[in-house]
C-alpha positions in Angstrom: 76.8 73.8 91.6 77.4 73.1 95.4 79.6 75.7 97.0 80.5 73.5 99.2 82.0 70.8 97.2 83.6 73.0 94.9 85.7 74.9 97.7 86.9 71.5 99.3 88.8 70.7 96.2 90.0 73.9 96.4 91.1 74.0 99.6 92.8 70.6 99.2 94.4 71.6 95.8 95.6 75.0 97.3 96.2 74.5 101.1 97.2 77.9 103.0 95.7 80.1 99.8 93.7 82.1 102.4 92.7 85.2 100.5 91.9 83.3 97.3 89.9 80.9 98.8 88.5 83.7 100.9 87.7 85.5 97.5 86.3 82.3 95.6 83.9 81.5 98.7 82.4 84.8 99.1 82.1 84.8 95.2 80.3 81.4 94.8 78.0 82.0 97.8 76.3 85.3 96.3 76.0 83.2 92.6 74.7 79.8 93.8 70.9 80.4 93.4 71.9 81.9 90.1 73.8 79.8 88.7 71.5 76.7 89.2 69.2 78.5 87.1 71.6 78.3 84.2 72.1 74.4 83.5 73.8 76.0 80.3 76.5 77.0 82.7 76.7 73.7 84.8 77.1 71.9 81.1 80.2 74.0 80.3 81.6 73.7 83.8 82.0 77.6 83.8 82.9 78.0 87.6 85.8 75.2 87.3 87.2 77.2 84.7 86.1 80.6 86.1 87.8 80.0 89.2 91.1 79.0 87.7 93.6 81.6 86.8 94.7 80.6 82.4 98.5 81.4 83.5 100.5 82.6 86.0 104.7 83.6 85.3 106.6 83.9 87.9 110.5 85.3 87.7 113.4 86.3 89.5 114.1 89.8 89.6 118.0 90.5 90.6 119.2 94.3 91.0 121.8 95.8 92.8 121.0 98.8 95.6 122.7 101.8 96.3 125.1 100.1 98.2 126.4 97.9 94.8 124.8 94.7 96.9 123.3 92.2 94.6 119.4 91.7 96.0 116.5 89.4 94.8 112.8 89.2 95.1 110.3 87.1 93.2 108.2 88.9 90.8 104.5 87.2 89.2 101.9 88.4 86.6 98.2 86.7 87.3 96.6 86.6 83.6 93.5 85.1 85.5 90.9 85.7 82.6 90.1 87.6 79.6 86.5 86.3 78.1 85.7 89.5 77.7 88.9 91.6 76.4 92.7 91.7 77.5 94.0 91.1 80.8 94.0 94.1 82.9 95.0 94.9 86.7 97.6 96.7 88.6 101.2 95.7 89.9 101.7 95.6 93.4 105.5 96.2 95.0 105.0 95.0 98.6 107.3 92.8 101.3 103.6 90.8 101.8 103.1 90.3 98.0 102.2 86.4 97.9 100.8 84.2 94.8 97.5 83.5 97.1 97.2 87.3 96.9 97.8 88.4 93.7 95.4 85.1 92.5 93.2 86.9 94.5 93.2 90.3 93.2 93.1 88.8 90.1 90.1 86.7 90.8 88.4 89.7 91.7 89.4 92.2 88.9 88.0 89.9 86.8 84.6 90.7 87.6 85.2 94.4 89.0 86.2 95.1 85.0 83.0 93.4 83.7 81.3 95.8 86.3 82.6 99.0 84.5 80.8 97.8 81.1 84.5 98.1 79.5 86.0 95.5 77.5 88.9 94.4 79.9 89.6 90.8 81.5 91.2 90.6 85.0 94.7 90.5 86.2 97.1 91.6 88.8 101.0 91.0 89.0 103.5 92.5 91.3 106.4 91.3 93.5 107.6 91.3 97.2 110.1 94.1 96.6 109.5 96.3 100.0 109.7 100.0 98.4 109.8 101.4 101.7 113.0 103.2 102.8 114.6 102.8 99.5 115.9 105.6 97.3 114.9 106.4 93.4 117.7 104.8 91.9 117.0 101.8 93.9 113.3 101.8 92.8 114.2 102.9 89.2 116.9 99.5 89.0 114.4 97.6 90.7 111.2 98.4 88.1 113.5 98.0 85.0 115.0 94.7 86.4 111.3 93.4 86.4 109.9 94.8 83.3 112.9 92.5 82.0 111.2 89.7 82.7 107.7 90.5 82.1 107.7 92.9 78.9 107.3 89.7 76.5 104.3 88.7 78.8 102.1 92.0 77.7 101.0 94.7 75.5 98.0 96.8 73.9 95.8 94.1 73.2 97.5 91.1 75.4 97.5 92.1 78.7 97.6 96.0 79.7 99.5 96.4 83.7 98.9 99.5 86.0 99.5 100.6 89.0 98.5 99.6 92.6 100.1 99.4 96.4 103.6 100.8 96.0 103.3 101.1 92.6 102.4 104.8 91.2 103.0 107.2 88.5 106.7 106.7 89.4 107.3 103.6 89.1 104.7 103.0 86.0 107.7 105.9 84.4 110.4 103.6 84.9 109.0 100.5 84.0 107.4 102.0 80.5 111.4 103.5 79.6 112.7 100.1 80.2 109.5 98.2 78.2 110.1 100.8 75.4 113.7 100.2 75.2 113.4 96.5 75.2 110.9 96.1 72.6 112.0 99.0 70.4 108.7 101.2 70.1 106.4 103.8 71.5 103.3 102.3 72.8 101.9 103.9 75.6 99.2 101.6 76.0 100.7 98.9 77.4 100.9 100.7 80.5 98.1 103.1 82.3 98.5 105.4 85.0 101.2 107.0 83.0 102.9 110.5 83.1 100.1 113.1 81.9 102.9 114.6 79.2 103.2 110.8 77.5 99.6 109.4 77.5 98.4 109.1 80.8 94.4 109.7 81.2 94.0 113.1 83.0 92.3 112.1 86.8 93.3 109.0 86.6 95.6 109.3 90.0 92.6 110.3 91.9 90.0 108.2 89.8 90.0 104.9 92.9 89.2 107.3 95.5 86.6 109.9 93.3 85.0 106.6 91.9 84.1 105.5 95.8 82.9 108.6 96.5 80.9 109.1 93.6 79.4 105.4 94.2 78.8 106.1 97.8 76.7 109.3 96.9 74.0 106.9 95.0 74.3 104.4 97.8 73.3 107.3 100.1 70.9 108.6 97.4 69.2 105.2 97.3 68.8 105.1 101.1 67.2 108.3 101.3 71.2 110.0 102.7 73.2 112.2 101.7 77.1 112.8 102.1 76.9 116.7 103.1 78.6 117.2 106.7 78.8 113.6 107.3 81.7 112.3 109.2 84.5 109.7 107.4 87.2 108.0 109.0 89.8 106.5 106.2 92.5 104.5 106.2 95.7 104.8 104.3 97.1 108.0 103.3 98.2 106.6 99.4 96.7 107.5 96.0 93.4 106.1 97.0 92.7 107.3 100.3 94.3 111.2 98.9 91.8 110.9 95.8 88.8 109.6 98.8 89.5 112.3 101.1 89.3 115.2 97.8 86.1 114.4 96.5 84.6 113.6 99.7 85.8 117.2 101.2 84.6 118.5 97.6 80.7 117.2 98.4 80.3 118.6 101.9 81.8 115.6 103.7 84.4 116.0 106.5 86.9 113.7 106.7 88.1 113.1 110.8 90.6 110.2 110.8 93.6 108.9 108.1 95.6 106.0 109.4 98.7 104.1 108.7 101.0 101.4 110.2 102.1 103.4 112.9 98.7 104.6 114.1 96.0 107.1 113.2 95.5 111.1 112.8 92.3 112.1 114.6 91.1 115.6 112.8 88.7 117.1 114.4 87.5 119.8 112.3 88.0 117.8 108.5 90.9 117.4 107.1 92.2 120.5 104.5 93.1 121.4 101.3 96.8 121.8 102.7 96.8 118.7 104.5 95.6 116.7 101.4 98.2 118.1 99.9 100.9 116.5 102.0 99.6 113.3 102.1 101.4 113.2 98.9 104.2 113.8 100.0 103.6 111.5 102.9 103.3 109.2 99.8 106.5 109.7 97.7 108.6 109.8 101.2 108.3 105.9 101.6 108.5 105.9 105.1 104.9 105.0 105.7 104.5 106.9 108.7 100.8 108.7 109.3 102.3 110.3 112.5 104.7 113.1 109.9 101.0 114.4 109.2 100.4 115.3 113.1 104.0 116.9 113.4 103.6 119.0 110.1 99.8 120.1 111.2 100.0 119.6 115.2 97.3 122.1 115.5 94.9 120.1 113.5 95.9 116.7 113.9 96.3 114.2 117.1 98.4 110.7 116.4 97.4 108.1 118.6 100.2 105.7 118.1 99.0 101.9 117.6 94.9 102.7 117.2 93.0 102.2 113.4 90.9 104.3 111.9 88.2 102.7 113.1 88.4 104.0 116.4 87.5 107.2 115.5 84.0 108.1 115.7 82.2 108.3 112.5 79.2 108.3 110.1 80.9 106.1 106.9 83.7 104.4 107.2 86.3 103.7 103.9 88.8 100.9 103.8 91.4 102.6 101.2 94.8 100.2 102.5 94.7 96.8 102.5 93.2 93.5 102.3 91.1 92.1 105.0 92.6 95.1 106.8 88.7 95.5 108.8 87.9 92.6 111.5 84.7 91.8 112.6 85.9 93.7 116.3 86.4 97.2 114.7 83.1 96.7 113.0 81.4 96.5 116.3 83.3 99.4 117.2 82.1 101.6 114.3 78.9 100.3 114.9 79.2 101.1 118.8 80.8 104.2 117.8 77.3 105.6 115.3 79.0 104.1 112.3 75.8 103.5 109.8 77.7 103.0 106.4 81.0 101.0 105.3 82.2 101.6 101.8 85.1 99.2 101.0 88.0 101.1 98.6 90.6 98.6 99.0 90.3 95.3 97.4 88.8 93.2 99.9 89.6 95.1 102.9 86.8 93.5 105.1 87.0 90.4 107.0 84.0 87.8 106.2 83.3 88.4 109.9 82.6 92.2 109.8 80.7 92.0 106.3 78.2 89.5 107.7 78.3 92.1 111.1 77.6 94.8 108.9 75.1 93.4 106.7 73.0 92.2 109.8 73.3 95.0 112.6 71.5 97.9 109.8 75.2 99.0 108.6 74.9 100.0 104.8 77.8 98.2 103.6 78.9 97.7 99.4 82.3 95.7 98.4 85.0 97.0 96.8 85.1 95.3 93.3 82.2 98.2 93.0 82.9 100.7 95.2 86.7 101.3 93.7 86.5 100.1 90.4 86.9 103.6 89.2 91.0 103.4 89.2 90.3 100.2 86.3 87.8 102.0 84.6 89.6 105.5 84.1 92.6 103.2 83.1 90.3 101.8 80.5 89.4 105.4 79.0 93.1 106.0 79.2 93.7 102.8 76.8 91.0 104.0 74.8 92.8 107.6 74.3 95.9 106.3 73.4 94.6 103.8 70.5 92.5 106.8 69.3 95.9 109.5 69.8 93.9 111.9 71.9 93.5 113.4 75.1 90.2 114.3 76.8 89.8 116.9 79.2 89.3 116.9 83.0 85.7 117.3 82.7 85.2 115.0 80.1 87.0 112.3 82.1 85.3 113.2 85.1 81.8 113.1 83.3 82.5 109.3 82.0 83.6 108.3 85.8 80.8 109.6 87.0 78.8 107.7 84.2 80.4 104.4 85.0 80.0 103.9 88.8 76.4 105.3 88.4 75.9 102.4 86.1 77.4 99.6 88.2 75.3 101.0 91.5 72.6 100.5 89.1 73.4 97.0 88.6 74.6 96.3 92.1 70.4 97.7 92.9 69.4 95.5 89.5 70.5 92.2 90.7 70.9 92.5 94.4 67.8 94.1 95.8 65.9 91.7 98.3 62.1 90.9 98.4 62.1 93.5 101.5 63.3 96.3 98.9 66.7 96.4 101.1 69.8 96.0 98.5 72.1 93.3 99.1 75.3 95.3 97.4 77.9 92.0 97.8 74.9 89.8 95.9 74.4 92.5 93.5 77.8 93.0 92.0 79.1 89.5 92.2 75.8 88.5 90.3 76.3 91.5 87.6 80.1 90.5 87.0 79.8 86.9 87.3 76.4 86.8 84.3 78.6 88.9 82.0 82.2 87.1 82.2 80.3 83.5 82.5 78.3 84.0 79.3 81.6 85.0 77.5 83.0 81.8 78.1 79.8 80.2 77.1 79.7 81.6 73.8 83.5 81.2 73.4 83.8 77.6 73.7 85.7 75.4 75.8 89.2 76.8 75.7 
């Protein structure tokens, strides 16, 4: 396999698909060596077929808001591959929602759900519906108007949805009473980050964020660290960055900085139980504003309108917002700034340019189809408690997290440690998801 050659037909096949191709290349760079070494692989033509999504649907989705106007967006579901068990990955609802995005995400659930040792292939689906600004009935006609059009498209042991950006226990509610009305039965597990009352997986809201945290305490661990009183500058204020800021506060960390559109919240002193707390509500407002935390704690927070996260000073920084959302110029600035560790939580959320910055200025840096595969793989012990009919408790849930990302650092160490001893976390993880998915295939045939 040439990287090379392989990306030029992609790029000429799917012109302007930047983050897939972004995702492919940075995939196909870390397996090359390996992959050579596995003519097996090259016979079956594994990365042409791993590289391709098996189907993509795309829809209309029509509703009507609260003003009785008739609207439309688009709406897709990436089935990208499932060698090794159903398709699984979140729905994102967001005005930037593209197919080049969601192949992405896709593409890389795929091997962030081989990471979590759980039988789940990759997926990810959504729509450019902008849930900013609009009301619950809007968003309630808006998720039952989709799951129209997709509920044929999955179930149990087809192809399992969840949540993601603008998508959370909310909307998962009113997409689940419109998929159980169309297709006449109770089956919870067709959906995850349910309700807790009707077989949603206790944690599983703050699983993203305590999954990165747990995986950055044996990153830490390995490099002789350790998270107590260090200083973490997030971004986002959402599910993922409320679930990174608890467990980081709850081992010893103190969290300085949350950003969003609108600018960033410098905290001084770490942010609190009670601001925590409202960055849920920050959440279910919709009006993705960071600066509300500043005027509801002005004593504790400064908004600097405009500025990232990144421009707070800091020991570790976490992504938890967007795509590519980190450029190589604010990783100069962490570094410049005493930033020595960057933990990506969002899918993707550093630029080529400030992973290859990290990764050779003495920055500990691991991507995010390890670092926040924790949301997918407490989603896959909530599918598991709803075949079996039972709930686990808190510390039972908690317990198997912790279990998982302690097993993928161990194979992010297993394959991706250098012949310095250094660890080479982007190597590691591709290499780990890519060996298990591509011998799947193997075994399976070409199909």
């Amino acid at each position: 396999m040439k990287t090379n050659e392989i990306m030029s037909r992609l790029q000429v096949k799917y012109p302007g698909e930047k983050e897939y191709l972004q995702a492919v290349q940075e995939v196909l760079e870390s397996i090359e060596e390996v992959y050579n070494r596995h003519p097996e692989f090259e016979a079956a033509k594994i990365v042409e077929r791993i590289v391709e999504p098996d189907r993509i649907f795309t829809f209309r989705v029509t509703w009507i808001d609260d003003r009785g106007e008739v609207q439309t967006n688009t709406g897709y579901r990436v089935q990208f591959n499932s060698a090794i068990g159903p398709y699984k990955g979140g729905l994102r609802f967001h005005r930037a929602v593209t197919p080049s995005m969601l192949k992405f995400l896709g593409f890389e659930q795929t091997f962030k759900n081989a990471l979590t040792t759980l039988p789940m292939g990759g997926a990810k689906g959504g729509s450019d519906f902008n849930p900013v600004g609009k009301s619950d009935a809007e968003i309630m006609r808006f998720c039952q108007a989709f799951m129209w059009e997709l509920w044929q498209c999955i179930g149990p042991d087809q192809d399992i949805p969840a949540g993601d950006v603008g998508v959370g226990s909310r909307e998962i509610g009113y997409l689940y009473g419109m998929y159980k009305k169309l297709a006449r039965e109770y089956n919870t597990g067709v959906l995850t980050g349910k309700g807790s009352t009707w077989g949603g997986s206790i944690l599983r809201p703050e699983a993203t964020g305590f999954g990165a945290l747990y995986f950055t305490q044996h990153l830490l661990d390995k490099a002789g660290k350790t998270l107590v009183g260090k200083k973490i500058a997030i971004s986002g204020f959402g599910n993922v960055a409320w679930g990174a800021a608890t467990k980081a506060t709850q081992l010893g960390a103190k969290v300085i900085a949350i950003s969003g559109p609108d600018g960033v919240c410098h905290i001084p002193d770490g942010i609190t139980p009670e601001m925590i707390a409202y960055m849920l509500e920050m959440r279910a407002s919709n009006s993705d504003r960071v600066a509300d935390m500043a005027t509801r704690f002005p004593d504790k927070a400064q908004f600097t309108p405009g500025k990232k996260a990144w421009s707070i000073p800091c020991d570790i920084a976490l992504p938890c917002a967007f795509q590519n959302e980190l450029s190589e110029e604010d990783a100069v600035e962490l570094k410049k700034n005493g930033c020595w560790c960057c933990c990506e939580v969002s899918n993707m959320g550093c630029q080529p340019g400030a992973i290859h910055y990290f990764q050779h200025n003495g920055v500990l840096f691991a991507p995010g189809k390890a670092v926040n595969a924790g949301g997918v793989a407490t989603s896959g012990l909530e599918m598991t408690q709803n075949a079996s009919h039972i709930s686990w408790s808190a510390e039972e849930v908690d317990s198997k997290l912790h279990y998982i990302m302690k097993s993928i650092h161990e194979q992010c160490v297993r394959f991706g440690t250098q012949p310095d001893g250094t660890v080479d976390y982007v190597k590691g993880a591709n290499i780990a998801g890519f060996m298990k998915v591509a011998q799947a295939m193997l075994e399976q045939g070409i199909v």
